[in-house]
N, C-alpha and C positions, 0 to 999 in steps of 0.2 A: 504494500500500500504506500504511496508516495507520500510526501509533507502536507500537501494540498488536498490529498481526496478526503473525503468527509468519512470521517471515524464510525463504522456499526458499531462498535461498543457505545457511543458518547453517553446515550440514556440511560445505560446498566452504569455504567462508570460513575456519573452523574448520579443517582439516587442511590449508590454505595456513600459516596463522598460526603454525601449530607445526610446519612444515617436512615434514609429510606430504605431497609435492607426488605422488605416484602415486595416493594415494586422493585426490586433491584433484581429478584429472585423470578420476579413472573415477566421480567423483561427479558433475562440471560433465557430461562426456557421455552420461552415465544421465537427468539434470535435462531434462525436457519443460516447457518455459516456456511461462507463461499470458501474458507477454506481450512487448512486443519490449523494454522496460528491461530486465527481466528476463534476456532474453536477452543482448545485451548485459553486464549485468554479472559472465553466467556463464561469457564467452566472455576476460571479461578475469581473471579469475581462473585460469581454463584456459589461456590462454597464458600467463601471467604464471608458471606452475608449470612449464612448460616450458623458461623460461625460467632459472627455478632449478636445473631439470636441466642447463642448458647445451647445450638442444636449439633451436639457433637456427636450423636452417634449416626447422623445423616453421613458427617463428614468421614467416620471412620469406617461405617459399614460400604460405603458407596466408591470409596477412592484407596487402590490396589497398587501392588508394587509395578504391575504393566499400565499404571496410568502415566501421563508427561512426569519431566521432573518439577515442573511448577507448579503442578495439582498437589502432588507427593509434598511438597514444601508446605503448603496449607495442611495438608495432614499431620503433618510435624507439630505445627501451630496447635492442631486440632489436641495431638497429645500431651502438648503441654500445659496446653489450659485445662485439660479435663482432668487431670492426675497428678496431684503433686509427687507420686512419686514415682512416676517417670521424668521429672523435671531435668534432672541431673543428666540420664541418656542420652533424653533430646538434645542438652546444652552439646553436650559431646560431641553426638554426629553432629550439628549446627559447627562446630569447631574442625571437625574433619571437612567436611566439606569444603567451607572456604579456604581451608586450606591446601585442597586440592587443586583447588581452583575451580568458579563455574562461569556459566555465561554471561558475561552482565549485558550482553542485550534486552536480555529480560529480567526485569526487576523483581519479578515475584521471591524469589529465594533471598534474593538480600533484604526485601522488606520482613519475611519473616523470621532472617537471621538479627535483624536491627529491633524486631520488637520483642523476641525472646531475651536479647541481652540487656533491651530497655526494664522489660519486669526485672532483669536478675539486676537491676541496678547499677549495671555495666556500660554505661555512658561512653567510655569511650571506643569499648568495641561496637559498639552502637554506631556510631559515626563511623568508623572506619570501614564498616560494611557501605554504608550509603553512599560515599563519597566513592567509590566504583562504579558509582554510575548517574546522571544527567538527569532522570526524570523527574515529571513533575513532581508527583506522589513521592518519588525519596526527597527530594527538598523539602516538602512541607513538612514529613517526618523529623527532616534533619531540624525544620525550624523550632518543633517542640521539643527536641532533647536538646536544642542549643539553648532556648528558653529553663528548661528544667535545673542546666548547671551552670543557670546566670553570665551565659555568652551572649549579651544581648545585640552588644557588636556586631559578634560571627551568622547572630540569627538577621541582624538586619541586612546584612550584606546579602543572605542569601533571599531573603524577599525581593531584594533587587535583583539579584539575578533573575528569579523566577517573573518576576514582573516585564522584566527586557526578554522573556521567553517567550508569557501569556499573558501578559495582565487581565485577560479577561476568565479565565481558566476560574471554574471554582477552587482550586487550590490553592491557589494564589490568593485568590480574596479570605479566603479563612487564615491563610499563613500570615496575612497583612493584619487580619483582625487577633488573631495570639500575637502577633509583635504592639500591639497598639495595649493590647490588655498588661502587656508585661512593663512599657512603659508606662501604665499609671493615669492621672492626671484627667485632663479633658479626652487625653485618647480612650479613653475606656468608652465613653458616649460611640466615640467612632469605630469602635470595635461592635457595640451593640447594632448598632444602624446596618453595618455589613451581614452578620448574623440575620436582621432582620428583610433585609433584603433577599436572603436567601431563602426565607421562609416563602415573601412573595411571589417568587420566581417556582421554584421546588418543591413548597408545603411546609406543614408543620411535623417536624420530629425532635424525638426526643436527645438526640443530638444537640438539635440548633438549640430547640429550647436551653439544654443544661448548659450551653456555651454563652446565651442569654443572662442567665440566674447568674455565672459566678461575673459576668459584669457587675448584676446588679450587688451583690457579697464584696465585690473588692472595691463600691461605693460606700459597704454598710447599711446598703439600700435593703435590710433583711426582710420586710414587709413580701418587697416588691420579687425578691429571689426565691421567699415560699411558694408566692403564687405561680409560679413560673414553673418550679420547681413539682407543684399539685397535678400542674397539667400536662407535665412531663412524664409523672410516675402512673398517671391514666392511660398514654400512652405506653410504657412497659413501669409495670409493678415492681419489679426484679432488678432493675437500672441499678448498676452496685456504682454509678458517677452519680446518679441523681439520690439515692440513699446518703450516700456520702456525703451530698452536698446539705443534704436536708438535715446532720446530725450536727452538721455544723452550723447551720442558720437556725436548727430550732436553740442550739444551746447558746446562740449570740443571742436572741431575742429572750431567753430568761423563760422558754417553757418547761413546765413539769417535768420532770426527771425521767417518770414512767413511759412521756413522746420520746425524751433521745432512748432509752433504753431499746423501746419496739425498735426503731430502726437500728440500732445496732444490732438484737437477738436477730433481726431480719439476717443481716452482713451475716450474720455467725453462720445461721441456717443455709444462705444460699450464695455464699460466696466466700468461703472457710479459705480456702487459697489464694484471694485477694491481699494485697498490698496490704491495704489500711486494717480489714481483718485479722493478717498474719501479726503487725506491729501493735492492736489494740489486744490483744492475747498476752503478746508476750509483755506488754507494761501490766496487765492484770498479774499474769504468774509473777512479774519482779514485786509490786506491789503485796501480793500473798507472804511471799519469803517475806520482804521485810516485817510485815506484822506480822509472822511465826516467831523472827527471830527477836520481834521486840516484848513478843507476849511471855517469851522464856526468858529475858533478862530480867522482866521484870518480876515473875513467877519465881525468879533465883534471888 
Protein backbone atom coordinates (compact mmCIF):
# COMPACT_ATOMS: atom_id res chain seq x y z
CA UNK A 1 0.00 0.00 0.00
CA UNK A 2 1.73 3.38 -0.99
CA UNK A 3 1.88 6.61 1.58
CA UNK A 4 -1.08 8.14 -0.22
CA UNK A 5 -3.72 5.36 -0.69
CA UNK A 6 -6.28 5.42 1.86
CA UNK A 7 -5.77 3.04 4.85
CA UNK A 8 -8.70 -0.06 5.24
CA UNK A 9 -7.74 -0.33 8.61
CA UNK A 10 -8.33 3.64 9.57
CA UNK A 11 -11.82 2.83 11.36
CA UNK A 12 -10.63 -0.32 13.28
CA UNK A 13 -7.42 1.61 14.19
CA UNK A 14 -9.45 4.78 14.88
CA UNK A 15 -12.07 3.21 17.43
CA UNK A 16 -9.14 1.08 19.03
CA UNK A 17 -7.29 4.47 19.73
CA UNK A 18 -10.02 6.10 21.47
CA UNK A 19 -11.06 3.02 23.43
CA UNK A 20 -14.17 2.14 21.33
CA UNK A 21 -12.91 -1.57 21.60
CA UNK A 22 -16.80 -3.07 20.60
CA UNK A 23 -16.84 -1.18 17.40
CA UNK A 24 -13.38 -1.70 16.86
CA UNK A 25 -14.00 -5.41 17.04
CA UNK A 26 -17.28 -5.48 14.64
CA UNK A 27 -15.30 -3.30 12.39
CA UNK A 28 -11.94 -5.70 12.02
CA UNK A 29 -14.73 -8.77 11.58
CA UNK A 30 -16.81 -6.90 8.90
CA UNK A 31 -13.17 -5.92 7.12
CA UNK A 32 -12.75 -8.50 3.90
CA UNK A 33 -8.87 -8.14 3.35
CA UNK A 34 -7.27 -7.68 -0.06
CA UNK A 35 -4.54 -9.02 1.21
CA UNK A 36 -2.67 -11.39 4.00
CA UNK A 37 -0.65 -7.94 5.69
CA UNK A 38 -3.74 -6.73 5.77
CA UNK A 39 -5.12 -9.37 7.36
CA UNK A 40 -2.98 -9.71 9.70
CA UNK A 41 -2.81 -6.28 10.99
CA UNK A 42 -6.61 -6.52 11.25
CA UNK A 43 -6.45 -9.44 13.31
CA UNK A 44 -4.12 -7.70 15.64
CA UNK A 45 -6.06 -4.89 16.37
CA UNK A 46 -9.17 -7.33 16.88
CA UNK A 47 -7.54 -9.10 19.49
CA UNK A 48 -5.63 -6.41 21.00
CA UNK A 49 -9.47 -4.95 21.67
CA UNK A 50 -10.30 -7.94 23.31
CA UNK A 51 -7.80 -7.66 25.04
CA UNK A 52 -8.80 -4.20 26.48
CA UNK A 53 -12.04 -5.89 27.30
CA UNK A 54 -10.22 -8.32 29.58
CA UNK A 55 -11.59 -11.09 27.37
CA UNK A 56 -8.43 -13.38 27.47
CA UNK A 57 -9.42 -16.51 26.88
CA UNK A 58 -10.85 -15.31 23.39
CA UNK A 59 -7.30 -14.27 22.81
CA UNK A 60 -5.75 -17.44 24.10
CA UNK A 61 -8.13 -20.15 22.81
CA UNK A 62 -8.23 -18.53 19.35
CA UNK A 63 -4.44 -17.41 18.45
CA UNK A 64 -1.98 -20.62 17.86
CA UNK A 65 1.72 -21.10 17.48
CA UNK A 66 0.96 -21.33 13.35
CA UNK A 67 -0.63 -17.97 13.74
CA UNK A 68 1.62 -14.43 12.33
CA UNK A 69 4.29 -13.42 14.69
CA UNK A 70 2.35 -10.24 15.49
CA UNK A 71 -0.88 -12.14 16.47
CA UNK A 72 1.40 -14.47 18.66
CA UNK A 73 2.81 -11.15 20.31
CA UNK A 74 -0.62 -10.09 21.50
CA UNK A 75 -0.97 -13.54 22.98
CA UNK A 76 2.17 -12.89 24.90
CA UNK A 77 0.23 -9.66 26.08
CA UNK A 78 -2.75 -11.81 26.59
CA UNK A 79 -0.47 -14.06 29.10
CA UNK A 80 0.73 -11.79 30.94
CA UNK A 81 -2.14 -9.80 31.82
CA UNK A 82 -4.05 -12.90 32.66
CA UNK A 83 -1.47 -14.78 35.05
CA UNK A 84 0.64 -13.35 37.31
CA UNK A 85 2.52 -16.17 37.37
CA UNK A 86 3.40 -16.47 34.03
CA UNK A 87 4.69 -12.98 34.34
CA UNK A 88 8.27 -13.75 34.70
CA UNK A 89 8.36 -16.21 31.33
CA UNK A 90 6.73 -13.93 29.25
CA UNK A 91 9.24 -11.14 30.41
CA UNK A 92 11.82 -13.71 29.29
CA UNK A 93 10.82 -14.70 25.91
CA UNK A 94 9.91 -10.78 25.42
CA UNK A 95 13.96 -10.57 26.27
CA UNK A 96 14.97 -13.32 23.82
CA UNK A 97 13.31 -12.05 21.21
CA UNK A 98 14.48 -8.80 20.99
CA UNK A 99 17.36 -9.89 21.38
CA UNK A 100 17.24 -11.95 18.57
CA UNK A 101 16.29 -9.49 16.73
CA UNK A 102 12.63 -8.89 14.93
CA UNK A 103 11.06 -6.90 12.29
CA UNK A 104 10.55 -3.53 13.11
CA UNK A 105 8.53 -2.93 10.03
CA UNK A 106 5.84 -3.87 12.01
CA UNK A 107 5.22 -2.41 15.23
CA UNK A 108 3.04 -4.82 16.92
CA UNK A 109 5.87 -6.98 18.90
CA UNK A 110 7.71 -3.82 20.00
CA UNK A 111 4.59 -2.35 21.23
CA UNK A 112 3.84 -5.34 23.26
CA UNK A 113 7.58 -5.65 24.40
CA UNK A 114 7.34 -1.67 25.52
CA UNK A 115 4.18 -2.35 27.53
CA UNK A 116 5.20 -5.52 29.27
CA UNK A 117 8.21 -3.74 30.45
CA UNK A 118 6.03 -0.44 31.12
CA UNK A 119 3.82 -2.78 33.98
CA UNK A 120 7.21 -4.23 35.10
CA UNK A 121 8.22 -0.65 35.62
CA UNK A 122 11.08 -0.92 33.38
CA UNK A 123 11.18 2.46 31.69
CA UNK A 124 13.94 2.33 30.06
CA UNK A 125 13.69 -0.97 28.23
CA UNK A 126 10.41 0.41 27.60
CA UNK A 127 11.82 3.19 25.20
CA UNK A 128 14.45 1.33 23.99
CA UNK A 129 12.11 -1.09 22.24
CA UNK A 130 10.10 1.99 20.73
CA UNK A 131 12.68 3.85 19.54
CA UNK A 132 13.38 0.87 16.80
CA UNK A 133 10.89 2.04 15.09
CA UNK A 134 8.97 5.58 13.50
CA UNK A 135 5.38 4.83 14.09
CA UNK A 136 2.71 6.79 15.09
CA UNK A 137 1.26 4.46 17.84
CA UNK A 138 5.11 3.99 19.21
CA UNK A 139 5.53 7.64 19.62
CA UNK A 140 2.41 8.26 21.48
CA UNK A 141 3.58 5.31 23.80
CA UNK A 142 6.93 6.71 23.99
CA UNK A 143 5.17 10.01 24.92
CA UNK A 144 3.40 8.43 28.08
CA UNK A 145 6.60 6.69 29.45
CA UNK A 146 8.41 9.82 28.61
CA UNK A 147 5.77 11.72 30.77
CA UNK A 148 5.79 8.85 33.43
CA UNK A 149 9.63 9.51 34.25
CA UNK A 150 9.21 13.24 34.02
CA UNK A 151 11.18 13.74 30.45
CA UNK A 152 8.90 16.32 29.60
CA UNK A 153 11.53 17.78 27.27
CA UNK A 154 12.09 14.26 25.57
CA UNK A 155 8.07 13.93 25.59
CA UNK A 156 7.63 17.29 23.82
CA UNK A 157 10.18 16.86 21.22
CA UNK A 158 8.42 13.99 20.37
CA UNK A 159 4.95 15.58 19.95
CA UNK A 160 6.69 17.47 17.44
CA UNK A 161 7.84 15.18 15.74
CA UNK A 162 4.64 13.22 15.52
CA UNK A 163 2.85 16.51 14.75
CA UNK A 164 5.54 17.23 11.58
CA UNK A 165 4.34 13.55 10.62
CA UNK A 166 0.33 13.87 11.29
CA UNK A 167 -0.86 16.55 13.09
CA UNK A 168 -4.16 15.58 12.30
CA UNK A 169 -3.64 11.78 13.26
CA UNK A 170 -5.78 10.96 16.49
CA UNK A 171 -2.53 10.01 18.11
CA UNK A 172 -1.18 12.94 17.84
CA UNK A 173 -3.89 14.83 19.38
CA UNK A 174 -4.11 12.70 22.53
CA UNK A 175 -0.02 12.65 22.71
CA UNK A 176 -0.57 16.75 22.50
CA UNK A 177 -3.30 16.45 25.18
CA UNK A 178 -0.94 14.17 27.93
CA UNK A 179 1.88 16.76 27.20
CA UNK A 180 -0.46 19.64 27.92
CA UNK A 181 -1.88 17.73 31.03
CA UNK A 182 1.68 17.00 32.20
CA UNK A 183 2.49 20.73 31.84
CA UNK A 184 -0.02 21.81 34.35
CA UNK A 185 -1.56 25.31 34.39
CA UNK A 186 -4.03 26.73 31.70
CA UNK A 187 -2.84 23.61 29.55
CA UNK A 188 -4.90 21.31 31.30
CA UNK A 189 -8.36 23.24 29.91
CA UNK A 190 -6.45 22.53 26.44
CA UNK A 191 -5.83 19.07 27.03
CA UNK A 192 -9.76 18.68 28.14
CA UNK A 193 -11.09 20.54 24.83
CA UNK A 194 -8.91 17.99 22.76
CA UNK A 195 -10.30 14.92 24.72
CA UNK A 196 -13.52 16.48 24.07
CA UNK A 197 -13.39 16.94 20.65
CA UNK A 198 -12.74 13.52 20.39
CA UNK A 199 -15.76 12.43 21.93
CA UNK A 200 -17.48 14.77 19.18
CA UNK A 201 -15.94 13.33 16.24
CA UNK A 202 -15.62 9.33 17.70
CA UNK A 203 -18.31 9.07 20.75
CA UNK A 204 -18.39 8.71 24.11
CA UNK A 205 -15.85 6.14 25.83
CA UNK A 206 -14.68 5.30 28.61
CA UNK A 207 -11.34 6.04 27.76
CA UNK A 208 -11.88 9.73 26.80
CA UNK A 209 -14.10 10.03 29.46
CA UNK A 210 -11.25 8.82 32.24
CA UNK A 211 -8.75 11.12 30.20
CA UNK A 212 -11.48 13.86 30.84
CA UNK A 213 -11.89 13.32 34.93
CA UNK A 214 -8.11 13.22 35.61
CA UNK A 215 -8.19 16.82 33.81
CA UNK A 216 -10.64 17.79 35.95
CA UNK A 217 -8.52 15.96 39.47
CA UNK A 218 -5.28 17.72 38.41
CA UNK A 219 -7.66 21.05 38.64
CA UNK A 220 -9.00 19.73 42.06
CA UNK A 221 -12.14 20.11 40.11
CA UNK A 222 -13.27 16.66 42.39
CA UNK A 223 -17.16 17.41 41.86
CA UNK A 224 -16.80 17.66 38.39
CA UNK A 225 -14.18 14.32 37.85
CA UNK A 226 -16.96 12.08 39.82
CA UNK A 227 -19.38 12.84 37.51
CA UNK A 228 -17.35 12.02 34.74
CA UNK A 229 -15.84 9.41 36.40
CA UNK A 230 -20.11 7.98 37.14
CA UNK A 231 -20.44 7.92 33.57
CA UNK A 232 -17.54 6.35 32.80
CA UNK A 233 -17.99 3.32 35.04
CA UNK A 234 -21.61 2.96 33.30
CA UNK A 235 -19.86 2.42 30.54
CA UNK A 236 -17.57 -0.42 31.86
CA UNK A 237 -18.12 -1.28 35.62
CA UNK A 238 -14.68 -3.08 35.96
CA UNK A 239 -12.52 0.04 34.49
CA UNK A 240 -9.53 -0.64 37.06
CA UNK A 241 -8.24 3.49 35.60
CA UNK A 242 -11.76 4.67 36.31
CA UNK A 243 -11.90 2.78 39.85
CA UNK A 244 -8.71 4.01 40.49
CA UNK A 245 -9.47 7.26 39.63
CA UNK A 246 -12.67 7.34 41.76
CA UNK A 247 -10.74 6.14 45.12
CA UNK A 248 -8.96 8.95 44.66
CA UNK A 249 -11.43 11.65 44.08
CA UNK A 250 -13.95 10.14 46.58
CA UNK A 251 -11.02 10.35 49.36
CA UNK A 252 -10.00 14.03 48.09
CA UNK A 253 -13.77 15.01 48.54
CA UNK A 254 -13.98 13.69 52.32
CA UNK A 255 -16.47 10.76 51.41
CA UNK A 256 -17.38 7.94 53.82
CA UNK A 257 -14.76 5.50 54.28
CA UNK A 258 -17.05 2.54 53.58
CA UNK A 259 -17.25 4.45 49.39
CA UNK A 260 -13.36 4.38 49.10
CA UNK A 261 -13.30 0.83 50.73
CA UNK A 262 -16.06 -0.73 47.96
CA UNK A 263 -13.85 0.53 45.21
CA UNK A 264 -10.81 -0.74 46.42
CA UNK A 265 -12.54 -4.42 47.62
CA UNK A 266 -13.62 -3.87 43.97
CA UNK A 267 -9.50 -3.50 42.70
CA UNK A 268 -8.83 -6.50 45.01
CA UNK A 269 -11.67 -8.62 43.51
CA UNK A 270 -11.19 -7.88 39.96
CA UNK A 271 -7.96 -6.78 39.31
CA UNK A 272 -5.59 -8.45 42.04
CA UNK A 273 -2.51 -8.03 39.47
CA UNK A 274 -2.97 -4.46 38.82
CA UNK A 275 -0.39 -1.85 39.71
CA UNK A 276 -2.12 0.08 42.26
CA UNK A 277 -3.61 -3.34 43.68
CA UNK A 278 -0.28 -5.16 43.95
CA UNK A 279 1.40 -1.71 45.97
CA UNK A 280 -2.11 -1.16 48.15
CA UNK A 281 -1.55 -4.90 49.47
CA UNK A 282 1.76 -4.70 50.02
CA UNK A 283 1.50 -1.18 52.29
CA UNK A 284 -1.51 -3.00 54.10
CA UNK A 285 0.97 -6.37 54.93
CA UNK A 286 3.82 -3.44 55.92
CA UNK A 287 1.21 -1.69 57.95
CA UNK A 288 0.02 -5.36 59.75
CA UNK A 289 3.98 -6.07 60.60
CA UNK A 290 4.38 -2.89 62.16
CA UNK A 291 1.26 -3.13 64.53
CA UNK A 292 2.21 -6.92 65.23
CA UNK A 293 5.53 -5.62 66.09
CA UNK A 294 4.22 -2.74 68.02
CA UNK A 295 1.46 -4.69 69.84
CA UNK A 296 4.42 -7.02 71.27
CA UNK A 297 6.72 -4.40 72.42
CA UNK A 298 4.26 -3.17 74.10
CA UNK A 299 2.64 -6.54 75.49
CA UNK A 300 6.70 -6.82 76.64
Amino acid sequence: MSKDAPDPLYDIKTAFYVGNYQQCISEAQSLKASDAPTAVRRDVFLYRSYLAQRKFAVVLDEVTRSSPAEVQAVRQLAQYQHSGAKRSSVVGEIEAQLKAGVDTTSDTILLVAASIYAHEKDYTNALRALHQTQSLECSALTVQFLIAIDRIDAAAAEVKRMMEEDEDSVLTQLAQAWLHMSAGGAKIKDAFFIFQEAIDRHGTTTFLLSNQAACHILEAKYEEAESLLQDALEKDPNSPEVLVNLIVVNSKMGKPAEVVRRYISQMKDSHPDHYYTREYLAKEDEFDRLASNFSASVAA
